[in-house]
C-alpha positions as CSV (number, residue, x, y, z in Angstrom):
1,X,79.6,42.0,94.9
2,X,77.7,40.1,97.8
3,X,80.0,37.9,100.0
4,X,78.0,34.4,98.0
5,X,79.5,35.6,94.9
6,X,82.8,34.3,95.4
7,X,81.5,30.7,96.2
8,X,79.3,30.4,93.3
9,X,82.5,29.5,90.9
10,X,84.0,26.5,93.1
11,X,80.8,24.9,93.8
12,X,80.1,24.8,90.0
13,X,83.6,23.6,89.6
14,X,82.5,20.7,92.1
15,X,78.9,20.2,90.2
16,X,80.9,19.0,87.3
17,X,83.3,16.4,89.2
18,X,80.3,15.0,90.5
19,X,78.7,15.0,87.3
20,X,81.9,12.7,85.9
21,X,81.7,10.7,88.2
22,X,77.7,10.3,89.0
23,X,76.3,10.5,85.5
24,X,78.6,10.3,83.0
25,X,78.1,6.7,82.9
26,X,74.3,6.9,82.3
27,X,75.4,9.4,79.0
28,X,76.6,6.7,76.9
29,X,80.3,5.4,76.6
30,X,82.8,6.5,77.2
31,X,84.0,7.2,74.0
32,X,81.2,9.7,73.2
33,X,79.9,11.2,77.3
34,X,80.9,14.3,77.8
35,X,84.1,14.7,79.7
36,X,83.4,17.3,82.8
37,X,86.5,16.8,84.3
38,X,88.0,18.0,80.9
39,X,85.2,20.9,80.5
40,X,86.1,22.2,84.3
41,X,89.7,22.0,83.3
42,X,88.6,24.5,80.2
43,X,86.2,26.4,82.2
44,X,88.9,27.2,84.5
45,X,91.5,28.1,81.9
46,X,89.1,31.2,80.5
47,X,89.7,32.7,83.7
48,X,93.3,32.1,84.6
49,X,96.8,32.3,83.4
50,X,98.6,30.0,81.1
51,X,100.8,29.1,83.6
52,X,98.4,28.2,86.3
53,X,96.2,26.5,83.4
54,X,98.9,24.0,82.8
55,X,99.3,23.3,86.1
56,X,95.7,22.5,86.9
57,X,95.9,20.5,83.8
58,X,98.8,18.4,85.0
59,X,97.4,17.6,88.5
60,X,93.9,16.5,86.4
61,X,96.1,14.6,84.1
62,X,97.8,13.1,87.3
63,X,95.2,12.1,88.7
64,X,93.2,10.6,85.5
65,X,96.1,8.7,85.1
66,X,95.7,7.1,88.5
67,X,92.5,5.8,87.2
68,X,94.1,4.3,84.2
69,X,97.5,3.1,84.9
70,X,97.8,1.2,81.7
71,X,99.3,4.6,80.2
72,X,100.6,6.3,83.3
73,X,102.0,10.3,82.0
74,X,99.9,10.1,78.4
75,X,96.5,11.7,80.4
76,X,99.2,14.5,82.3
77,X,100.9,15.5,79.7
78,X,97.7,15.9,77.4
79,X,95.9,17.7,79.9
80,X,99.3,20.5,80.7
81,X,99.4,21.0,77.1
82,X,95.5,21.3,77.0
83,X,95.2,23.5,80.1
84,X,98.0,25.8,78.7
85,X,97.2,26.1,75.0
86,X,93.3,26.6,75.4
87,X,94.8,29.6,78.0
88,X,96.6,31.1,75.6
89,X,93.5,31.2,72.9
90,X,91.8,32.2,75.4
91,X,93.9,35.5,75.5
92,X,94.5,35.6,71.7
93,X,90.5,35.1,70.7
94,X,89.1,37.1,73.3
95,X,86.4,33.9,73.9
96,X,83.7,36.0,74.9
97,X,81.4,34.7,72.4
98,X,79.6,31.2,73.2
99,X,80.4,30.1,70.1
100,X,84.3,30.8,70.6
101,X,84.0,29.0,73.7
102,X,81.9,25.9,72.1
103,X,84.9,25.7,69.4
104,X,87.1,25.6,72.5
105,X,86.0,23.0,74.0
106,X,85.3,20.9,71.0
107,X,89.1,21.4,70.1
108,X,90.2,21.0,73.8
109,X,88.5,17.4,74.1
110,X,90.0,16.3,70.0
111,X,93.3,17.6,71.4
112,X,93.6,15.5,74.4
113,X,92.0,12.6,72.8
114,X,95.0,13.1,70.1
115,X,97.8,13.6,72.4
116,X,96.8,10.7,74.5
117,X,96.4,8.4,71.4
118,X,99.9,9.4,70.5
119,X,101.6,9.1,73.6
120,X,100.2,6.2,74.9
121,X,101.7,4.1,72.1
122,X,98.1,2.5,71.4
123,X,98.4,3.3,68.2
124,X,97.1,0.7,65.6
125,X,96.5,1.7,61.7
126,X,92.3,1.2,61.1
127,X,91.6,1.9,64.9
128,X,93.7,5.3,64.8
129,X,91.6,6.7,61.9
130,X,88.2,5.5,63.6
131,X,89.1,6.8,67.0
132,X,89.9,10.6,65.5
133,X,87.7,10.4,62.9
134,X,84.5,8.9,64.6
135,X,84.9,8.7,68.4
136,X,86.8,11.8,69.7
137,X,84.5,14.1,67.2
138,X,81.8,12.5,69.0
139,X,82.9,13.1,72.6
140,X,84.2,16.8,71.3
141,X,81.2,17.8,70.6
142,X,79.1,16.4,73.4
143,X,81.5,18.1,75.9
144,X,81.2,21.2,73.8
145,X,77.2,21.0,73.7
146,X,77.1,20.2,77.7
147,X,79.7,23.6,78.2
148,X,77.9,25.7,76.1
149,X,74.5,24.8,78.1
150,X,76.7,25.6,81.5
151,X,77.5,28.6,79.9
152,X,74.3,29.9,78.8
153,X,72.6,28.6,82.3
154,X,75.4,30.2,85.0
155,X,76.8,32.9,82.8
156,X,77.5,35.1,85.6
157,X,78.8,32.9,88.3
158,X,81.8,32.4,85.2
159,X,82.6,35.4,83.9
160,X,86.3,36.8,84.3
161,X,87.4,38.1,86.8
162,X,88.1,41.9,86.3
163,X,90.7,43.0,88.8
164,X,89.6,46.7,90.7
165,X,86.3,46.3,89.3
166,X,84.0,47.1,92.2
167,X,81.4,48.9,91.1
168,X,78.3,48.3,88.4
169,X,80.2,50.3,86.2
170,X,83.5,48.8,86.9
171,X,85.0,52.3,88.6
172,X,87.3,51.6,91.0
173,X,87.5,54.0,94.3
């Protein structure tokens, strides 16, 4: 492994901040852009722990929620549960395949758009249905298009880590 190797993951990590922050308005609304905050969040759960997933997802959540005070905790606690549930499929699905990972992301992005519906107490009877029905489908599977394309395109900057792998082989001395 060449001493660049290590840096290639965090700068992709800060390619898709930018990205939420630079283009995602140009994408459409928000109710159907792609969420790359989310899809980093994800990203970074297929190579870490449950435990540290959830707590990426609640500093993400924490600081969404800064953006959006009207429902201060709903983004933080959807994003912990996100962070730590999508972990834990992770483990149980082996998501090695890109369509695992597509169906991952989709059900990441419905998830949080659920949890935050529900917790934020904005719930109203013909918006509810057309907000998980329509919208959060849409934006589920526009994140899930956008993460699949990252992972076709840098498929070897995020692949798991393998601890004592060192060689081409994967032998350790």
């Amino acid at each position: 492994m060449r001493r660049t190797d290590r840096y290639r993951y965090p700068i992709l990590m800060i390619v898709l901040v930018v990205l939420q922050f630079t283009v995602r308005s140009h994408l459409g609304g928000d109710r159907v852009a792609p969420d790359f905050l989310l899809l980093a969040l994800l990203i970074y759960t297929i190579r870490a722990e449950p435990g540290k997933s959830a707590a990426a997802g609640f500093v993400l959540g924490l600081l969404r929620d800064a953006l959006t005070p009207a429902s201060f905790g709903a983004g933080a606690l959807a994003h912990t549960l996100v962070g730590f549930m999508s972990s834990w499929a992770k483990a149980v699905f082996f998501a090695e395949h890109v369509f695992v990972k597509g169906c991952l992301f989709f059900a990441g992005t419905w998830l949080r758009n659920f949890i935050v519906l529900v917790v934020s107490g904005r719930l109203q009877s013909s918006q509810v249905a057309w907000e998980l029905l329509v919208w959060s489908p849409l934006q589920s599977l526009t994140t899930a298009m956008v993460g699949v394309v990252v992972f076709s395109l840098f498929r070897h900057w995020l692949s798991p880590r393998r601890p004592g792998a060192t060689g081409a082989l994967g032998a350790s001395a």
